[in-house]
DRENVO-53362 format. One line per field, with one value per atom (N, C-alpha, C): residue in three letters; atom name; x negated, y, z negated. Coordinates in Angstrom, 1 decimal, m for minus. Example, Ala and Ser with C-alpha at 12.3 -4.5 7.8 and 13.67 -1.06 7.14 Angstrom:
# DRENVO-53362
residuo = [ALA,ALA,ALA,SER,SER,SER]
atomo = [N,CA,C,N,CA,C]
px = [m13.2,m12.3,m13.2,m12.8,m13.7,m12.9]
py = [m5.7,m4.5,m3.3,m2.2,m1.1,0.0]
pz = [m7.8,m7.8,m7.8,m7.1,m7.1,m7.9]
***
This chain:
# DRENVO-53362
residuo = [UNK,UNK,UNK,UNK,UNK,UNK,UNK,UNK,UNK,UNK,UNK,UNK,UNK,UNK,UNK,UNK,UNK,UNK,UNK,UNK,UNK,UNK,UNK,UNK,UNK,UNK,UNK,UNK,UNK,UNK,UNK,UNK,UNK,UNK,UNK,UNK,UNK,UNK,UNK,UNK,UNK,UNK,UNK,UNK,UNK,UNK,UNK,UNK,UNK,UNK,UNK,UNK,UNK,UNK,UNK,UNK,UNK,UNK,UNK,UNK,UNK,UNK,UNK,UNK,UNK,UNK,UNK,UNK,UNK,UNK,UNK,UNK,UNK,UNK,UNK,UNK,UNK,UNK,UNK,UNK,UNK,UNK,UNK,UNK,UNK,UNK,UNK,UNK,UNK,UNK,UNK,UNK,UNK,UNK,UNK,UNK,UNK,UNK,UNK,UNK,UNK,UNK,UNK,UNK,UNK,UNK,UNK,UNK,UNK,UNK,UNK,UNK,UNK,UNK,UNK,UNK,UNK,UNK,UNK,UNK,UNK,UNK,UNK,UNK,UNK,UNK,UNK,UNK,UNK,UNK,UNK,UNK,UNK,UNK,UNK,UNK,UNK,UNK,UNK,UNK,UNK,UNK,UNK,UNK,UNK,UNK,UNK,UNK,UNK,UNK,UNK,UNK,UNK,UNK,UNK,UNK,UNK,UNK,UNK,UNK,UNK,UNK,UNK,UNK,UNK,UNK,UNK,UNK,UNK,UNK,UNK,UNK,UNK,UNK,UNK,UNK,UNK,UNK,UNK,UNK,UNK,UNK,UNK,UNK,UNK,UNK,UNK,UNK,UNK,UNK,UNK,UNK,UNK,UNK,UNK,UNK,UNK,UNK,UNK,UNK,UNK,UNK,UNK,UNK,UNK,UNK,UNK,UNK,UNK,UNK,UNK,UNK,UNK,UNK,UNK,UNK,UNK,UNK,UNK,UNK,UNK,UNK,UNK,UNK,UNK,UNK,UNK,UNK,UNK,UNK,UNK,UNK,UNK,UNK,UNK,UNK,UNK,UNK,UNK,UNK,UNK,UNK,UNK,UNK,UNK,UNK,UNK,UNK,UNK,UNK,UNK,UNK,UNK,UNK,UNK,UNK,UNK,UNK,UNK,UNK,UNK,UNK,UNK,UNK,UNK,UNK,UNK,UNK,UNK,UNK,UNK,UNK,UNK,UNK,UNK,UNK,UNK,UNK,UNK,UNK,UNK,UNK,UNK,UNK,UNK,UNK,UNK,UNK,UNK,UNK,UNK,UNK,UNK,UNK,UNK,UNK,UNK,UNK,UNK,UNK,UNK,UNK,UNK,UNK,UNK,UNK,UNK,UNK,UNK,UNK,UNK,UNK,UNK,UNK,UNK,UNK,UNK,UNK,UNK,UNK,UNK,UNK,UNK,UNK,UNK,UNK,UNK,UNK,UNK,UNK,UNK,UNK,UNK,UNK,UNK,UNK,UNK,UNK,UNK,UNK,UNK,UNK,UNK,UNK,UNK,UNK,UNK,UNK,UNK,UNK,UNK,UNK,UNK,UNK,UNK,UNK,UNK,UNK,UNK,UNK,UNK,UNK,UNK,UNK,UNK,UNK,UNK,UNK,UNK,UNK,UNK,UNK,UNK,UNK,UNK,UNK,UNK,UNK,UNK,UNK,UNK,UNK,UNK,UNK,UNK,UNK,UNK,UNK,UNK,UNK,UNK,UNK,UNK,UNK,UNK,UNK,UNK,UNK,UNK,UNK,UNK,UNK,UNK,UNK,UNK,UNK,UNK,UNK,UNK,UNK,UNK,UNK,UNK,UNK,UNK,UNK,UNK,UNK,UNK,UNK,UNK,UNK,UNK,UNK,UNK,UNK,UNK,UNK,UNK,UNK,UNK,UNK,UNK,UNK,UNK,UNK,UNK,UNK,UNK,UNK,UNK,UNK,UNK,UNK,UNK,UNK,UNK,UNK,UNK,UNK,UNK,UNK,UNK,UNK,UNK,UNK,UNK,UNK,UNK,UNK,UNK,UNK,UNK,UNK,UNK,UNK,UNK,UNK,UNK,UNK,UNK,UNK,UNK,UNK,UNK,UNK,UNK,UNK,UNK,UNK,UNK,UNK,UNK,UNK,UNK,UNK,UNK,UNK,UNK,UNK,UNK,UNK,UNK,UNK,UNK,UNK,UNK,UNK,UNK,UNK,UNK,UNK,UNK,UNK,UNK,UNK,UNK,UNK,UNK,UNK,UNK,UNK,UNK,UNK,UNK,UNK,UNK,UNK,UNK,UNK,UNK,UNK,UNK,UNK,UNK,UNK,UNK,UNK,UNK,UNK,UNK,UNK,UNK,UNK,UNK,UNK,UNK,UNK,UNK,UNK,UNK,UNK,UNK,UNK,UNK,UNK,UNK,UNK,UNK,UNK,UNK,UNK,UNK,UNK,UNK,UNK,UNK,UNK,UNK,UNK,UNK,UNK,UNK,UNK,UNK,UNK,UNK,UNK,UNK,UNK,UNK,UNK,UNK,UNK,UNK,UNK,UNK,UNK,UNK,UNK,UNK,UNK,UNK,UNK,UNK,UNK,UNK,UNK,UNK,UNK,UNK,UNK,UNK,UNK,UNK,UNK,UNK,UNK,UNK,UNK,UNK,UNK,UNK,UNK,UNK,UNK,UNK,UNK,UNK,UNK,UNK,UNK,UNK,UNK,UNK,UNK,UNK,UNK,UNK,UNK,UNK,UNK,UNK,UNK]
atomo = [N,CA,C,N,CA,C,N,CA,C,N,CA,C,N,CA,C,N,CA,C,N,CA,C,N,CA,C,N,CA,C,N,CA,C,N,CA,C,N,CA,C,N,CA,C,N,CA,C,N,CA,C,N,CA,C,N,CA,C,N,CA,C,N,CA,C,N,CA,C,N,CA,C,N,CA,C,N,CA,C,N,CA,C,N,CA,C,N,CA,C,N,CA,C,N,CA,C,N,CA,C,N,CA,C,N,CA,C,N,CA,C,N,CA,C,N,CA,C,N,CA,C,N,CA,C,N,CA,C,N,CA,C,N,CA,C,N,CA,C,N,CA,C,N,CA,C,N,CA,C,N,CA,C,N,CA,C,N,CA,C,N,CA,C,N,CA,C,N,CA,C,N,CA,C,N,CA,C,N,CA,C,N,CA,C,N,CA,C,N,CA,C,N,CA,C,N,CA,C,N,CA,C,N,CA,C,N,CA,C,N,CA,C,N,CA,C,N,CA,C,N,CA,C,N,CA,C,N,CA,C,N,CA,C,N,CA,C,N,CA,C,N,CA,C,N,CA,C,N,CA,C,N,CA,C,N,CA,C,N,CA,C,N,CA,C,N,CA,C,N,CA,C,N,CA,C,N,CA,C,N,CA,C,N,CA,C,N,CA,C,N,CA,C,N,CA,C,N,CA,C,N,CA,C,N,CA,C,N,CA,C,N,CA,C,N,CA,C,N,CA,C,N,CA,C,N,CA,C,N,CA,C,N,CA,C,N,CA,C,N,CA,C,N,CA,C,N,CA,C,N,CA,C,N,CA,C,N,CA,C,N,CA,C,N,CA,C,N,CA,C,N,CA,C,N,CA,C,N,CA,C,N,CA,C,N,CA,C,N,CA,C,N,CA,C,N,CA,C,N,CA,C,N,CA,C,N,CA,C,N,CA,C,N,CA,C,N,CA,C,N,CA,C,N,CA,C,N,CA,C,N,CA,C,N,CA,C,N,CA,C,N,CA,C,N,CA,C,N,CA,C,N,CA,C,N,CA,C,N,CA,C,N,CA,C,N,CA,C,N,CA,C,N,CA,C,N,CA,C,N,CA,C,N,CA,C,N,CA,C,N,CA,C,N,CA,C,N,CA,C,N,CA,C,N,CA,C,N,CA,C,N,CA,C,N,CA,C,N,CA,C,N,CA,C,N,CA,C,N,CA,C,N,CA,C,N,CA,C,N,CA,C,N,CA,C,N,CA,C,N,CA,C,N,CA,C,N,CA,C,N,CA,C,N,CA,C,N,CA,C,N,CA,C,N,CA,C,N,CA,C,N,CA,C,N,CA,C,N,CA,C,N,CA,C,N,CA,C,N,CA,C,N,CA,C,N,CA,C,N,CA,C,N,CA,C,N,CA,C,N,CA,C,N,CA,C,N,CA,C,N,CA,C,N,CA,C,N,CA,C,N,CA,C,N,CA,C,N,CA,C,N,CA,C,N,CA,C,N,CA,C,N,CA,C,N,CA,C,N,CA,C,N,CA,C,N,CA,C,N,CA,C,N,CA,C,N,CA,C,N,CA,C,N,CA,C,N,CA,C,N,CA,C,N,CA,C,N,CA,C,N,CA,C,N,CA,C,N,CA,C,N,CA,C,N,CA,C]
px = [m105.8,m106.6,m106.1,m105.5,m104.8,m104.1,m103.3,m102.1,m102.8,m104.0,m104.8,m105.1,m105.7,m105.9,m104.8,m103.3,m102.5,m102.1,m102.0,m101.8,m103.6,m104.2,m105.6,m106.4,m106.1,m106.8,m108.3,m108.7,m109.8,m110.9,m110.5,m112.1,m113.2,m114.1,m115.2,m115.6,m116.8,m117.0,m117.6,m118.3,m118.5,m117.2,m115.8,m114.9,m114.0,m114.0,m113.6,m113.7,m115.3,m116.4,m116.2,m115.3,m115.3,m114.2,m112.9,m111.7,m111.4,m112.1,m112.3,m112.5,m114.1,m114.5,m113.4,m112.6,m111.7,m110.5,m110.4,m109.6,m110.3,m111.6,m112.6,m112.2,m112.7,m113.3,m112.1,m111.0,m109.9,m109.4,m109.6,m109.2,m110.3,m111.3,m112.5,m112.3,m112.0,m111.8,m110.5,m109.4,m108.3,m107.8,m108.9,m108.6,m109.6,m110.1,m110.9,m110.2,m109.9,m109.2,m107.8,m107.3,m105.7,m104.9,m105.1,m105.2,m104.1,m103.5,m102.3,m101.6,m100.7,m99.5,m99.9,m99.8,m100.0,m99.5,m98.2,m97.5,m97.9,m99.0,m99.4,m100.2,m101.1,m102.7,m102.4,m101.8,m101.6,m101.5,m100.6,m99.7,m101.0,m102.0,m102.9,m102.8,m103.3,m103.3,m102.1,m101.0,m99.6,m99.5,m99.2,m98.3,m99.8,m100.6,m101.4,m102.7,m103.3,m104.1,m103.2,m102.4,m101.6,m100.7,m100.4,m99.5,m100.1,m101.1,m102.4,m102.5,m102.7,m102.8,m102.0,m100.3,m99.3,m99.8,m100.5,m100.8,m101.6,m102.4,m103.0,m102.0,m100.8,m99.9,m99.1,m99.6,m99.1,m100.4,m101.7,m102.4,m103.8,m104.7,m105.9,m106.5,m107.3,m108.1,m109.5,m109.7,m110.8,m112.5,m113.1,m114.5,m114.4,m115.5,m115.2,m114.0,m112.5,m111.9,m111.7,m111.9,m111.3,m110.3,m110.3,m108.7,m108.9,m108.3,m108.2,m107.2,m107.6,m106.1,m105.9,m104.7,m105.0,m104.1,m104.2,m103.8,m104.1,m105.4,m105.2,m105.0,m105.8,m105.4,m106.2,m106.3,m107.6,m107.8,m107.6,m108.3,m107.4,m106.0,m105.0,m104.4,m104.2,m104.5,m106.1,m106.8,m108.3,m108.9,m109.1,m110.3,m110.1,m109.0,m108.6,m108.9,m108.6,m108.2,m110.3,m110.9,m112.1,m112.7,m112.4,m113.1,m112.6,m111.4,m110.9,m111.4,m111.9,m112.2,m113.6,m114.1,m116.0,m116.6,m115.8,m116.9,m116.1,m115.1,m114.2,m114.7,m114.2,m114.9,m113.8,m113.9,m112.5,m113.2,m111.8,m112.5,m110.9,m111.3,m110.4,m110.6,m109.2,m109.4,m108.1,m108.1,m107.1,m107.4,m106.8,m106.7,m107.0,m107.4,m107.7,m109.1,m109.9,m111.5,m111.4,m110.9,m111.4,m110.9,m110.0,m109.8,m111.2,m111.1,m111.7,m114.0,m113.5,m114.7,m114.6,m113.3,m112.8,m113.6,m112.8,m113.1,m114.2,m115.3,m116.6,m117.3,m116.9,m117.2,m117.1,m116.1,m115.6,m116.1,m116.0,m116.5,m118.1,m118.5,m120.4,m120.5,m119.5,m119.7,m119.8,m118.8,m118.7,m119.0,m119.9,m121.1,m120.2,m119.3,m118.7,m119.2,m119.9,m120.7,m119.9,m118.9,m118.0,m116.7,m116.9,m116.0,m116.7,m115.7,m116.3,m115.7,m115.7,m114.7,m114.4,m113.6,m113.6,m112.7,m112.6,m111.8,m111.3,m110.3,m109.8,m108.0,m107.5,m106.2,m106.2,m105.4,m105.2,m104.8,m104.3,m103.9,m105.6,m107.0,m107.4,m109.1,m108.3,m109.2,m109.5,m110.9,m110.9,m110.9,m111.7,m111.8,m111.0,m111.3,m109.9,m110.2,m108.9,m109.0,m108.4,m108.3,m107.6,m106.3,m106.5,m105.0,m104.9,m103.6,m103.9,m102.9,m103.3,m102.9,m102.3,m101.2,m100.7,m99.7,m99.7,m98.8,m97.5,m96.8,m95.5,m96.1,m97.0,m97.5,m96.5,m95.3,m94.5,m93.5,m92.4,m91.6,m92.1,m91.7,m92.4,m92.4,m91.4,m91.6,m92.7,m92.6,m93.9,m95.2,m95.3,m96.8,m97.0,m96.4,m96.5,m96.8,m96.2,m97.1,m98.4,m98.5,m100.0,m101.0,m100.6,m101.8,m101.7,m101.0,m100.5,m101.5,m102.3,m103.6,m105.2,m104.7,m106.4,m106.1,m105.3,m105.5,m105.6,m106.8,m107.4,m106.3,m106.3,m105.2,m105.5,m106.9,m107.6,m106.9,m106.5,m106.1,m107.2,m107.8,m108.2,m108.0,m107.0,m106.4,m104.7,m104.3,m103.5,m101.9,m102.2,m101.1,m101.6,m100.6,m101.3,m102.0,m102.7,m103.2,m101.8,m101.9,m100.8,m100.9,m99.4,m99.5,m99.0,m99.6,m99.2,m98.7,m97.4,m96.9,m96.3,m97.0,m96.1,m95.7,m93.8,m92.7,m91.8,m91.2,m89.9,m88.1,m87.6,m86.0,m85.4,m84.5,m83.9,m84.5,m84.9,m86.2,m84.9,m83.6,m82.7,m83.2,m82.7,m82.7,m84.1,m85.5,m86.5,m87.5,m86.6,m87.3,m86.1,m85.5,m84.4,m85.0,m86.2,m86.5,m87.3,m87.8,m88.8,m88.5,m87.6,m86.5,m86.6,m86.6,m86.7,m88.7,m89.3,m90.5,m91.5,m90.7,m90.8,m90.2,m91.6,m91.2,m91.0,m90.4,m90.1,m90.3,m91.4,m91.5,m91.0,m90.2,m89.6,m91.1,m92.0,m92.9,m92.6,m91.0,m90.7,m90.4,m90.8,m90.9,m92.6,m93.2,m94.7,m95.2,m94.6,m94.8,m93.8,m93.7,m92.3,m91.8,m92.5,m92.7,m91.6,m90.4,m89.2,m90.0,m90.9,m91.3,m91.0,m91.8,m91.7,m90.5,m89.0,m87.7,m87.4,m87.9,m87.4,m88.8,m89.8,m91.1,m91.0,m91.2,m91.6,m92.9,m93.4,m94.5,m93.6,m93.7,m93.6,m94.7,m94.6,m95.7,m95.1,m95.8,m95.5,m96.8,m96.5,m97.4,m97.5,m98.5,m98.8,m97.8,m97.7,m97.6,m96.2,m95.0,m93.8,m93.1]
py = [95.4,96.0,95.6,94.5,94.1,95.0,95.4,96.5,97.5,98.1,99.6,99.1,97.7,97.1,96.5,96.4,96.8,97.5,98.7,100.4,100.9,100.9,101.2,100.0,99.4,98.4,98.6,100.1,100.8,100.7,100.8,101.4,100.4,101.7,100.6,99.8,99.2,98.3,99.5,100.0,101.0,101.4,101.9,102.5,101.0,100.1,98.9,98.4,98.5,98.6,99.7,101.1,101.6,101.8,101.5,100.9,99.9,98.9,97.6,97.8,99.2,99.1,99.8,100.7,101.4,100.8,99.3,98.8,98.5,98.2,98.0,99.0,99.8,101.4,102.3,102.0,102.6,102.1,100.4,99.8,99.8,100.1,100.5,102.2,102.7,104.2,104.2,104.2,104.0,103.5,102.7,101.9,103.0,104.2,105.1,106.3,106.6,108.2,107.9,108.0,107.6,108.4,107.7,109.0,108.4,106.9,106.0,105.4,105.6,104.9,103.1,102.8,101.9,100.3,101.1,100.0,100.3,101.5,101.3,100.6,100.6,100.1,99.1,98.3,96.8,97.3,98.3,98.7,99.5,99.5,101.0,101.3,100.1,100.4,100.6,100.2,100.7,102.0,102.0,103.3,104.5,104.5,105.4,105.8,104.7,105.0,105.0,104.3,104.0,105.3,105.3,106.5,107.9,108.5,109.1,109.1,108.3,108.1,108.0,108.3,108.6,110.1,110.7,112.4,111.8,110.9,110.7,110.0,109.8,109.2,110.6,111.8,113.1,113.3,113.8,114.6,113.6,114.0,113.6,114.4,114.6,116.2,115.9,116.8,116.9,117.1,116.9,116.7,118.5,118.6,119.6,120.5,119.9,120.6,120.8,121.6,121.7,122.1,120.8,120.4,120.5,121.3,121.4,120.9,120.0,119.0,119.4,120.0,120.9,120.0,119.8,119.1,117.1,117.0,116.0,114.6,114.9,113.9,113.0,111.8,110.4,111.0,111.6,111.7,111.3,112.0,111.6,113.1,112.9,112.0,112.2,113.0,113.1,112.4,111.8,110.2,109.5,109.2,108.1,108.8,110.2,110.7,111.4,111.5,111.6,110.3,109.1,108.0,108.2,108.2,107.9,109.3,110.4,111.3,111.9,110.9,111.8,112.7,113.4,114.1,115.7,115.4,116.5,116.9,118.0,118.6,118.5,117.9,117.6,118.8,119.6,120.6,120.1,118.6,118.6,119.3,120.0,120.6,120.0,120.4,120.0,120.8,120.8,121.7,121.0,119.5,118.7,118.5,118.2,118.2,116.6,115.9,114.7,113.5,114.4,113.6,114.2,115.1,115.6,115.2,114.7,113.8,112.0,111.7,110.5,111.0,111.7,112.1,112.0,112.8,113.1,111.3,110.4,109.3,108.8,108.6,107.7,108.3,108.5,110.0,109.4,109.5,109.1,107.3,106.6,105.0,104.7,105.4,105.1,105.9,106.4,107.3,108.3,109.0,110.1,111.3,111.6,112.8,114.1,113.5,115.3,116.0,115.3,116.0,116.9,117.6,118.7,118.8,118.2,118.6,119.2,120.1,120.9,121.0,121.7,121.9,123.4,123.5,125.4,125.0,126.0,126.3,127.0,126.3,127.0,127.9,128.7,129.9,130.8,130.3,131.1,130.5,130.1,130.0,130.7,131.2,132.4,131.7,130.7,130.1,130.4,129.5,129.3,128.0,127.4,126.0,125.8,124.9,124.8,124.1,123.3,122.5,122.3,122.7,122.3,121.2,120.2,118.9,118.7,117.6,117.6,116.3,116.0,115.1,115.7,116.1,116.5,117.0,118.5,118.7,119.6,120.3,121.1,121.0,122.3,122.5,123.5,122.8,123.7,125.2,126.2,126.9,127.6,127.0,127.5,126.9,125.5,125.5,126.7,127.1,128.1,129.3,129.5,131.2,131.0,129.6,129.1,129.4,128.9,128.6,129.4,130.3,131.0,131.9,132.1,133.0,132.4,131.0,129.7,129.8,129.7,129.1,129.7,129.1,130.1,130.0,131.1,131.7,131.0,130.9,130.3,128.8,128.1,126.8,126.0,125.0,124.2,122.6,122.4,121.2,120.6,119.7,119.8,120.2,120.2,121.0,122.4,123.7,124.6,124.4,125.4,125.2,125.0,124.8,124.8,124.2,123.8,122.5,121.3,120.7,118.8,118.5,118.0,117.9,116.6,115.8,114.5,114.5,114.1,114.0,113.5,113.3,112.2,112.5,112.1,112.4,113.1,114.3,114.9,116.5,116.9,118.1,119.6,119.2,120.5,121.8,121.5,123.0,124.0,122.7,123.0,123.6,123.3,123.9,124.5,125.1,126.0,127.1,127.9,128.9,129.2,127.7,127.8,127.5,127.1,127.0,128.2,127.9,127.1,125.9,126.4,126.2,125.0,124.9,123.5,122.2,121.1,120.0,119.2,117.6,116.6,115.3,114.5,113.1,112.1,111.1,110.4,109.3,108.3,108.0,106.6,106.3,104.8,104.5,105.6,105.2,104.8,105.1,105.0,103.5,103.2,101.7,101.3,100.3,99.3,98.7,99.0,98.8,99.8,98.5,99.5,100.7,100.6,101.9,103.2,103.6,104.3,104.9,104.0,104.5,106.3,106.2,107.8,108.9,108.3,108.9,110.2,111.2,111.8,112.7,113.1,114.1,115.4,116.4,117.6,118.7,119.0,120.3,121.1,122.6,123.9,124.5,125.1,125.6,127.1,127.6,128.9,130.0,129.9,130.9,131.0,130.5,130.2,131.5]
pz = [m95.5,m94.4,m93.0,m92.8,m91.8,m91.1,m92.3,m91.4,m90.8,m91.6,m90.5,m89.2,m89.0,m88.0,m87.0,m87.6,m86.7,m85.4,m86.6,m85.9,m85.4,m85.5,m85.5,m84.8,m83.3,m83.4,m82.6,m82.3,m81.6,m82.7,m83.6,m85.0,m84.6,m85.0,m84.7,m85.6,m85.8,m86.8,m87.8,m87.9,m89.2,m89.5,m89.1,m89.6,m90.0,m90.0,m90.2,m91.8,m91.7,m93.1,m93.6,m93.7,m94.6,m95.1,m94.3,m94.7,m95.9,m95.3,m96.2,m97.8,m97.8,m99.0,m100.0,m99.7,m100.2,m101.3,m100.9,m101.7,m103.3,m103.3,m104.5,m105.2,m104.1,m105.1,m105.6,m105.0,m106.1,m106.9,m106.7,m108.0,m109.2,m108.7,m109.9,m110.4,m109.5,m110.3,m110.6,m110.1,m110.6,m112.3,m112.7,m113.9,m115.2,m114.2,m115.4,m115.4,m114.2,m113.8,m112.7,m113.2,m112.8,m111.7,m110.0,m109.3,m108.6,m108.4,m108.2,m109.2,m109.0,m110.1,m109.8,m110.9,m110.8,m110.5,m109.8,m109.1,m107.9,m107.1,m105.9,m105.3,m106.8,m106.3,m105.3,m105.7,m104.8,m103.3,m103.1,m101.7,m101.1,m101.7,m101.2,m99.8,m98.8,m97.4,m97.3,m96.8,m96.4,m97.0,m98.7,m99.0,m98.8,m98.9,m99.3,m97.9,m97.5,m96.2,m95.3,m94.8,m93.3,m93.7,m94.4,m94.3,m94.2,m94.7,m94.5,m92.9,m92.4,m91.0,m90.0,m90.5,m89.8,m88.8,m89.7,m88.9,m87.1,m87.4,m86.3,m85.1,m85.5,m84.4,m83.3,m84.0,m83.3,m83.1,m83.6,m83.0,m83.2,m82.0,m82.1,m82.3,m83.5,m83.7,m82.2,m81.9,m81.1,m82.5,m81.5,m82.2,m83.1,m84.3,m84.9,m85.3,m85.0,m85.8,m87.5,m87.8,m89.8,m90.0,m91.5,m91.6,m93.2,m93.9,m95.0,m95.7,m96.7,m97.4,m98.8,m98.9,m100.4,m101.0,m102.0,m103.2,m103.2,m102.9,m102.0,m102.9,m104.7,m105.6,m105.3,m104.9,m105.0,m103.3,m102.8,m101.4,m100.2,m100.6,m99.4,m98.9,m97.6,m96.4,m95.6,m96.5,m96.6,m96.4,m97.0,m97.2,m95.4,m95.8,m94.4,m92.8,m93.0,m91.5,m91.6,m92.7,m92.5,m91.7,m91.9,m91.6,m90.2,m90.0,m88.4,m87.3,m87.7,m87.3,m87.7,m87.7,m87.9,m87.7,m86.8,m85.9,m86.4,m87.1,m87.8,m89.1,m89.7,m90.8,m91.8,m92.8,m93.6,m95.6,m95.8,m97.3,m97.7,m99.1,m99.6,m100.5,m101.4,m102.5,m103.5,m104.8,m106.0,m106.8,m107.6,m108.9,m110.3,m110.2,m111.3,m111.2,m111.9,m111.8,m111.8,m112.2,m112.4,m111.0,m110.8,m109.5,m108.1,m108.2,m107.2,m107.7,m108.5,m108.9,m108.3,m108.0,m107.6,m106.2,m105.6,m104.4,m104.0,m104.4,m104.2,m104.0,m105.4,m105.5,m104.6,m104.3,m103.2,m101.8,m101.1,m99.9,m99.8,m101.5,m101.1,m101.2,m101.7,m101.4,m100.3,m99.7,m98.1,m96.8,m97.4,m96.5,m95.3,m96.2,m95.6,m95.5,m94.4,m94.4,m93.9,m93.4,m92.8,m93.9,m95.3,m96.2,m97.7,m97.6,m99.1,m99.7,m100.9,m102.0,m102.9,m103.2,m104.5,m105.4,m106.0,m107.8,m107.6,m106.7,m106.5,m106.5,m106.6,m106.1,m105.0,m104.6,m102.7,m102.3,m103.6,m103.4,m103.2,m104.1,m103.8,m103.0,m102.1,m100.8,m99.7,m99.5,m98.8,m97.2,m96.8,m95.4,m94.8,m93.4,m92.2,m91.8,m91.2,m90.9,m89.6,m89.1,m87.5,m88.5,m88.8,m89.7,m91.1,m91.9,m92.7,m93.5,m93.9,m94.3,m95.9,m96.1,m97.5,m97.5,m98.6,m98.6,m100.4,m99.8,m100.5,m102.0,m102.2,m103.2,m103.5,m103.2,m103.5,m101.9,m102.4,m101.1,m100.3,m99.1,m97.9,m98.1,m97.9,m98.0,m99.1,m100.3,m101.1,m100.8,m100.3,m99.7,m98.8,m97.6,m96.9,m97.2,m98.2,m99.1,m99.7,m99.9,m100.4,m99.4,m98.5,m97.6,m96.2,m95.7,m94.7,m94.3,m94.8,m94.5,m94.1,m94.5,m94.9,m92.7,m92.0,m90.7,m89.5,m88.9,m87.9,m86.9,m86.4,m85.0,m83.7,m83.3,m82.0,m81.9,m81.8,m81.2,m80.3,m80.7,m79.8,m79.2,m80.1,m79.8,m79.0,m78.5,m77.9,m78.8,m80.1,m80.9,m81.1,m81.0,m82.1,m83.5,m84.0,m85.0,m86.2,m86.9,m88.4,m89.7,m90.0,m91.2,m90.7,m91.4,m90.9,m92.2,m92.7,m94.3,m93.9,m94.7,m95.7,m96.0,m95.8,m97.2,m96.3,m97.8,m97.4,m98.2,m97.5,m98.2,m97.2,m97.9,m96.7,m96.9,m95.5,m95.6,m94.9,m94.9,m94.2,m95.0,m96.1,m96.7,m96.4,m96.7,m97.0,m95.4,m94.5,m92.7,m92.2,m93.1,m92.7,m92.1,m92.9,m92.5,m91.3,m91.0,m90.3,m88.3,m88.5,m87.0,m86.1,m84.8,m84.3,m83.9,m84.6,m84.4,m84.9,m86.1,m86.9,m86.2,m86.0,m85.7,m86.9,m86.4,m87.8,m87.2,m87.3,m86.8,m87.8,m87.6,m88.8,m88.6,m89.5,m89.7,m89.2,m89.2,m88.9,m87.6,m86.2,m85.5,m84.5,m85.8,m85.5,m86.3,m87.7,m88.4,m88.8,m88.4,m88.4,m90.1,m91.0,m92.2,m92.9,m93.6,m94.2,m95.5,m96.0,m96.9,m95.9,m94.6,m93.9,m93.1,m93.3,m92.7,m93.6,m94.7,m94.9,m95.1,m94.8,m94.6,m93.0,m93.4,m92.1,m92.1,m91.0,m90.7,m90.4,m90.6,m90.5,m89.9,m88.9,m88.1,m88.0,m88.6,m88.3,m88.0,m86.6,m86.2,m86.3,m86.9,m87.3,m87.1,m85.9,m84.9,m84.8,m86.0,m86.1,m86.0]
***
C-alpha cells in the first residue's frame, strides 16, 4: 500500500481505506477464481494497481467522464482508476463470467458506486465512451477494430477522447499504422520501480 501512497500522496482517507482493503480481497478471491497468477498476488500494488494507475500520470479525467475497460479480468486498470476517480463512470466488461463476478465482488466490498460490470465481448457493445481503457488484451491494431465505434467524438477533457493501452515490450510494428497521431509514455519515467523500465502507456486519440 505504501507505494500507491508514494505516487498518490493526495487520496483522501476513504480512497486510502479502499486501497488498503484490496489486498484481502484478492487474495480471498484469488484462491477461488483465478484472476492473478499466482506469483503476482504478493506484487498486487506495484504490478497490478500502481500500474493501473500509470493512466492517471497523463490524464486527469474530469468529473463524469466514461471510461470503458474491456477485457478488464480481476478489475484492471478498472477497479483502481474507479477509486481514484469517483466522480467518473467506469463499464468494465470481459468475456469470462467468473471473473467479472470477481469484479462485481470486489467493486461492492468497497463501496464502489460509479462501476458496471459485465459479461460481453467488445466487439458487441452498443454505447459510447469518452475513453477507452486496456491493459495488453491483444495487439493494437486489433483492439482498434474492436472498439473503434464504442467512442464518443465530443472531447471534454484535456486529452482527446480515445484509447489509453497498457503494454509492454517493443510496440513498432504494432503503432505503425497509427502515426503520426499515436502517442507512447514509457511508464518508468513516472515510477522509479525496475518492473516498469519496459512498461508503457499508449494513447490514440480517436480522431487519428
Amino acid at each position: 500500500m505504501e507505494i500507491i501512497q508514494k505516487y498518490f500522496p493526495a487520496l483522501t482517507q476513504k480512497q486510502n481505506e479502499q486501497f488498503k482493503l484490496l489486498q484481502n480481497l484478492y487474495k480471498d478471491w484469488n484462491s477461488k477464481i483465478n484472476v492473478i497468477s499466482r506469483k503476482d498476488i504478493e506484487h498486487l500494488y506495484e504490478r497490478h494497481i500502481l500500474h493501473s494507475l500509470a493512466i492517471a500520470k497523463i490524464i486527469s479525467f474530469k468529473p463524469n467522464t466514461c471510461i470503458l475497460d474491456v477485457g478488464t479480468g480481476g478489475g484492471f486498470p478498472g477497479i483502481p482508476l474507479a477509486i481514484l476517480f469517483p466522480d467518473c463512470h467506469f463499464h468494465l466488461v470481459d468475456s469470462i463470467a467468473k471473473k467479472i463476478k470477481v469484479v462485481r465482488e470486489i467493486a461492492h466490498a468497497v463501496e464502489l458506486k460509479n462501476i458496471h460490470a459485465e459479461k460481453i465481448r467488445a466487439e458487441k457493445i452498443k454505447s459510447t465512451y469518452d475513453f477507452v481503457v486496456s491493459r495488453a488484451v491483444t495487439s493494437l491494431p486489433v483492439f482498434y477494430n474492436w472498439i473503434k465505434g464504442t467512442i464518443n467524438r465530443n472531447s471534454e477533457n484535456e486529452l482527446n477522447n480515445g484509447i489509453i493501452y497498457l503494454k509492454g515490450g517493443d510496440l513498432t510494428e504494432e503503432i505503425k499504422q497509427f502515426k503520426p497521431s499515436i502517442q507512447v509514455f514509457t511508464i518508468g519515467q513516472f515510477f522509479e520501480e525496475p518492473f516498469f523500465e519496459t512498461k508503457k502507456i499508449v494513447y490514440l486519440p480517436i480522431k487519428f
